[in-house]
ZARO-468977 format. One record per atom (N, C-alpha, C): residue in one letter; x, y, z. Coordinates in steps of 0.001 Angstrom, whole numbers, padded with zeros to 6 digits, always signed. Atoms other than C-alpha are relative to their C-alpha. Layout:
N
AXYZ
...
REM end
This chain:
163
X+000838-001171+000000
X+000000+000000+000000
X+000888+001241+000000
X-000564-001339-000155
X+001146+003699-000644
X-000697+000876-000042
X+000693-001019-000403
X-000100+006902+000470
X+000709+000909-000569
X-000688-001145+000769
X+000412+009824-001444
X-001203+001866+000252
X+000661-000810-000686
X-000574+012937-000693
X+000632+001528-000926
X-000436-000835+000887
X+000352+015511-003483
X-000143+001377+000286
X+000113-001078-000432
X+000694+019442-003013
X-000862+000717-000769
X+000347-001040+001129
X-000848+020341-006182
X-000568-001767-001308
X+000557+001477+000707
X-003020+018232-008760
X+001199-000462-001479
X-000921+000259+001104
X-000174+018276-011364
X+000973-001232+000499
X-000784+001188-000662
X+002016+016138-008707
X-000842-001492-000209
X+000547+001483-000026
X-000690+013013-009237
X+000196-000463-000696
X-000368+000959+001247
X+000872+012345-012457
X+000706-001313+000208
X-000216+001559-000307
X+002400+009378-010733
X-000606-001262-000081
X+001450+000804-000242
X-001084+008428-010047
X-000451-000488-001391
X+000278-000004+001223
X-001963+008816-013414
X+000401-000647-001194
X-000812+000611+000827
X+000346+007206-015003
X-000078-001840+000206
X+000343+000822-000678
X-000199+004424-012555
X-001192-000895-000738
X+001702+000389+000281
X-004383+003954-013247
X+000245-000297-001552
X-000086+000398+001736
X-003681+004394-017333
X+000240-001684+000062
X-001155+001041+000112
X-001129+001402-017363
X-000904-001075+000656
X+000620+001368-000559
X-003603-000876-015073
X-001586-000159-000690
X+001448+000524+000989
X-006796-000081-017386
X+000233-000540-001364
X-000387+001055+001546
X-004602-000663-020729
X+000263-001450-000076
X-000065+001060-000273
X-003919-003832-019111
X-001105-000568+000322
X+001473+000611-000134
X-007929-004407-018825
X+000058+000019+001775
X+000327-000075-000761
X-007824-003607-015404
X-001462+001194+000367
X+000536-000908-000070
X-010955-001747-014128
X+000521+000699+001363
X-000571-001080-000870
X-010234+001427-011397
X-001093+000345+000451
X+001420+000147-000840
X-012630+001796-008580
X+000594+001923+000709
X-000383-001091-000609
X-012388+005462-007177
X-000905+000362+000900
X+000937-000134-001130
X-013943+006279-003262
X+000106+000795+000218
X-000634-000657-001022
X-013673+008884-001463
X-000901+000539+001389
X+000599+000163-001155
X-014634+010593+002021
X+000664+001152+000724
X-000688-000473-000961
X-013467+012429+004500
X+000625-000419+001515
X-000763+001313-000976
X-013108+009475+006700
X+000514+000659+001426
X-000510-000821-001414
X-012633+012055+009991
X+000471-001278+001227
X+000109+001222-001146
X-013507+008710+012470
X-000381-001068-000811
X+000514+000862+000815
X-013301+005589+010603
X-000585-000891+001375
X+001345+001116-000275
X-016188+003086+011667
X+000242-001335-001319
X+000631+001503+000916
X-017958-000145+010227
X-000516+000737-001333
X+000711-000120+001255
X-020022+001842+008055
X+001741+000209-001144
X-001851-000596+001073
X-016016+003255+006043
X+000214-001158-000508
X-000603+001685+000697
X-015044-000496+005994
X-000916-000765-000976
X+001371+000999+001117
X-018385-002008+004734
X+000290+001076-001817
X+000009-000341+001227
X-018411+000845+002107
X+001561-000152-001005
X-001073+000704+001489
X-014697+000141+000492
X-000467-000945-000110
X-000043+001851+000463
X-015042-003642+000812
X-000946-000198-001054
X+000677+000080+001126
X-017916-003135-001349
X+000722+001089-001433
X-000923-000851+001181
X-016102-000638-003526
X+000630-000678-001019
X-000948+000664+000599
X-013362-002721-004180
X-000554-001235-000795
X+000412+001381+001031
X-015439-005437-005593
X-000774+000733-001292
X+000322-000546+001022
X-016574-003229-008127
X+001090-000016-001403
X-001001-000473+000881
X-013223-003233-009933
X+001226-000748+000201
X-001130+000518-000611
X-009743-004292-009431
X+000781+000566+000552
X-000609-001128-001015
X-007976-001326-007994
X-000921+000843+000737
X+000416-001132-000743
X-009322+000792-005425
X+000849+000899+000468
X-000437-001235-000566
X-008204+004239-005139
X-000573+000733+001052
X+000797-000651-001402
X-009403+006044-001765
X+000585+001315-000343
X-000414-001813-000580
X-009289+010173-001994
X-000347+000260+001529
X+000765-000844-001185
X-009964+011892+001324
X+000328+001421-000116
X+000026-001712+000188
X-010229+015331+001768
X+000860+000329+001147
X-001415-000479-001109
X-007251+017534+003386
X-000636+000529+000635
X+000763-000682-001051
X-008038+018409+006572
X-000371+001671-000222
X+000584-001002+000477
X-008569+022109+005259
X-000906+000073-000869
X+001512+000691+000349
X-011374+020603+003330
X-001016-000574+000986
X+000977+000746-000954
X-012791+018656+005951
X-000563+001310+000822
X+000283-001432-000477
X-012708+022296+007782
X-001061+000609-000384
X+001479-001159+000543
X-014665+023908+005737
X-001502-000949-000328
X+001474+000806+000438
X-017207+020842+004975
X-000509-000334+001246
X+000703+000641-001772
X-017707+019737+008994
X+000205+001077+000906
X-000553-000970-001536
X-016315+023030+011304
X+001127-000320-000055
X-001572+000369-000046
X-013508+023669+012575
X+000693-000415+000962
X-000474+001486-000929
X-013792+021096+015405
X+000339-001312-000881
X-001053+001245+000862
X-012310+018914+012407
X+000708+000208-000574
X-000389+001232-000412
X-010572+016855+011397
X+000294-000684+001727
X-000494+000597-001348
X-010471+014700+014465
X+001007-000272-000400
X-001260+000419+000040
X-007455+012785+013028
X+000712+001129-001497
X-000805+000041+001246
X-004882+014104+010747
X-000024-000345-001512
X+000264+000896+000976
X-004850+013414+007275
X+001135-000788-000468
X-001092+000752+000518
X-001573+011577+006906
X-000759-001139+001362
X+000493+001265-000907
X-003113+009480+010205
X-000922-000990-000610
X+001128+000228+000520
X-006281+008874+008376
X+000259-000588-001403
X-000195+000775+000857
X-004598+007750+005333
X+000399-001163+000236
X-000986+001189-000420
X-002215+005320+006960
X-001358-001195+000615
X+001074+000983-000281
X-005187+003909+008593
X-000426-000753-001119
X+000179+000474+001337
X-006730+003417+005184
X+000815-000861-000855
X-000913+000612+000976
X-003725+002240+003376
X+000484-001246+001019
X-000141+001283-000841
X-003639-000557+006286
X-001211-000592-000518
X+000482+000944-000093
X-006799-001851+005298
X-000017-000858-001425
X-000366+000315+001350
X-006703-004706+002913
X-000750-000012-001709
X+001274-000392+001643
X-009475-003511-000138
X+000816+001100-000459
X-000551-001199+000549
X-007540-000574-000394
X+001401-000384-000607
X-001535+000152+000796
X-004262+000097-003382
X+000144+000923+000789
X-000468-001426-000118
X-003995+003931-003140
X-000415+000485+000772
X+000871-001318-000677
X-004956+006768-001045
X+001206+001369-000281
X+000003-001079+000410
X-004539+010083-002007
X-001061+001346+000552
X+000523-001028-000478
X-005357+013536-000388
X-000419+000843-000951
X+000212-001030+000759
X-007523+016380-002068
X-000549+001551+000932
X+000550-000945-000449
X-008211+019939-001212
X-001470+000299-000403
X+001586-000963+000408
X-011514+020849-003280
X-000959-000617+000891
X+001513+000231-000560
X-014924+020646-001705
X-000577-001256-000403
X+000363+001354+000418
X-015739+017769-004035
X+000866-000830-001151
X-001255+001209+000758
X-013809+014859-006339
X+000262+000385-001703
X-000160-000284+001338
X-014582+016749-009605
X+001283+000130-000514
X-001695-000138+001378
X-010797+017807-010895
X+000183-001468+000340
X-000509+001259+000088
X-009874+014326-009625
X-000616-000485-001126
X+001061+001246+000441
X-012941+012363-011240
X+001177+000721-001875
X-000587-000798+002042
X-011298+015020-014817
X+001396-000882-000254
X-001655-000059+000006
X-007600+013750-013726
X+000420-001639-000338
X-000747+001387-000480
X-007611+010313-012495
X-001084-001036-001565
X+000973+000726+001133
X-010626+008904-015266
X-000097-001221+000908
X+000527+001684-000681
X-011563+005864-012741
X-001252-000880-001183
X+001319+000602+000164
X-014217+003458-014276
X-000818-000179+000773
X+000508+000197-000859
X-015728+003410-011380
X-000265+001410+001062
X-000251-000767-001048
X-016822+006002-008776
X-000969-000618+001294
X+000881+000286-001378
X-018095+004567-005557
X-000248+001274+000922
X+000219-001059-000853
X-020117+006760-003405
X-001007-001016+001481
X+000375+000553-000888
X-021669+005805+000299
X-001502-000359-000157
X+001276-000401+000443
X-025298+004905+000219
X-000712+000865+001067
X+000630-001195-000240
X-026342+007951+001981
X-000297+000770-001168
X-000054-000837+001279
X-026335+008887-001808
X-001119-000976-001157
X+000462+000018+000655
X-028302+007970-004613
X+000543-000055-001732
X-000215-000501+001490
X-027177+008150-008593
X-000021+001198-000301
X+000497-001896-000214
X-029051+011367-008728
X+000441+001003+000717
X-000407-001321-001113
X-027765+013132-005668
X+001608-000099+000555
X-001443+000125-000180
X-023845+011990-006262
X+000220+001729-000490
X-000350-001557+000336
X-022472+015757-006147
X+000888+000051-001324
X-001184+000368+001359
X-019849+014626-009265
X-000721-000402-000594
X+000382+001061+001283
X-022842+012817-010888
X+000302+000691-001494
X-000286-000658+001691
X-022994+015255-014133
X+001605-000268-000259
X-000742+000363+000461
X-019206+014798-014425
X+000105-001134+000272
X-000625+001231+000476
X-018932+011231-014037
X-001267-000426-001226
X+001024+000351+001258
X-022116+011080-016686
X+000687-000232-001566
X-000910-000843+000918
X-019711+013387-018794
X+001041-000543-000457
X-001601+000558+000424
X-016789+011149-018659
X-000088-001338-000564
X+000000+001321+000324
X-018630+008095-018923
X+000592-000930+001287
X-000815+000818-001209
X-017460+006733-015286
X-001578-000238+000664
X+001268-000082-000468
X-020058+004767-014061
X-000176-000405+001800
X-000258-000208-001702
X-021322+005289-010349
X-000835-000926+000735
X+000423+001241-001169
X-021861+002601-007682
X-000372+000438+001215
X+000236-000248-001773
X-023592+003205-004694
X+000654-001356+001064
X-000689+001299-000748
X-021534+001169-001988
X-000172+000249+001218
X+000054-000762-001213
X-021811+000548+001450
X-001573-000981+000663
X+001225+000225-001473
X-024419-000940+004546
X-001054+001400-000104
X+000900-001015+000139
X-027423+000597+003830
X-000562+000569+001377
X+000452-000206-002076
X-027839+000926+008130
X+000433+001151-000248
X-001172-001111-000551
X-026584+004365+009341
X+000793+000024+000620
X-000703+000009-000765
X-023653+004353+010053
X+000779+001890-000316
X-000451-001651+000137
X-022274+008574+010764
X+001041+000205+000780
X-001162-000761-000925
X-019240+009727+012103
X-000988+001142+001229
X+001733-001193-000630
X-022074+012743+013142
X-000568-000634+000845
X+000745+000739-001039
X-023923+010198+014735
X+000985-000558+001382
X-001194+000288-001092
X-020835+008747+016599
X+000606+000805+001138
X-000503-000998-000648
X-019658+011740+017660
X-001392+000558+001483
X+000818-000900-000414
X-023288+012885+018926
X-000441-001175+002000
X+000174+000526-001255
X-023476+009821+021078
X+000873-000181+000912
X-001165-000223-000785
X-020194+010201+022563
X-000365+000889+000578
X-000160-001298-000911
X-020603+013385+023959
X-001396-000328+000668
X+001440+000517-000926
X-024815+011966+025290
X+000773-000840+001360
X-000102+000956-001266
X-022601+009136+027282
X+000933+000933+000839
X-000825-000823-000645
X-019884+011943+028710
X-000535+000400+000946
X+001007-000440-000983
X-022575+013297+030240
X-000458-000186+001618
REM end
């Protein structure tokens, strides 16, 4: 497993070069992502299903100055080099890779996955990238324990039992 964590989207040409080379070889490319703040069951259920979508799974998460602006700025709980390493320990996962934007669009433009897995808190319709993965032709998998499982929720009952 390797974790990469680029400064700038021009640095993922590693990546890129990477994904090409394993789809010209008829591999398909599964692409997740998350912000993964507190990984849980629900994180694991949704790669493990990911990864069977394809033969590589790539994991994005969002840099903790993303996660900032998408949850407050009581987050990230962990790090995002912590939060990868976690990830790149478990075994469904190839890659992980950090992004700054709000959502996976320049990736979904950069990396071309065949695949985009999203959690099923989502829908086809209400994937925020759906029009560009329509656009690219990347088709999208809802993955994932349809139970709730929420970091949000985790968090909310932690602080009920503190009490």
């Amino acid at each position: 497993m390797a974790f990469e964590c680029p400064d700038s989207l021009s640095e993922r040409g590693g990546l890129v070069a990477e994904l090409a080379e394993l789809r010209g070889g008829g591999q398909r490319v599964v692409l997740a992502n998350g912000c993964f703040d507190l990984l849980h069951v629900g994180h694991l259920r949704y790669l493990q299903d990911a990864a069977t979508r394809g033969d590589f799974l790539v994991v994005a998460i969002n840099s903790d100055e993303s996660v900032r602006r998408l949850k407050g700025e009581g987050r990230p709980l962990m790090p995002q080099e912590e939060r990868a390493e976690l990830l790149c320990g478990l075994r469904c996962v190839d890659r992980v890779f950090a992004f700054d934007e709000s959502t996976l669009e320049v990736s979904l433009r950069t990396l071309r996955p065949d695949v985009h897995a999203k959690g099923p808190d989502y829908t086809p319709e209400t994937v925020p990238e759906g029009p560009v993965d329509r656009e690219l032709g990347i088709e999208i998998a809802i993955c994932g324990d349809p139970k709730e499982h929420s970091t949000t929720e985790l968090l909310e009952r932690l602080s009920l039992d503190s009490e």
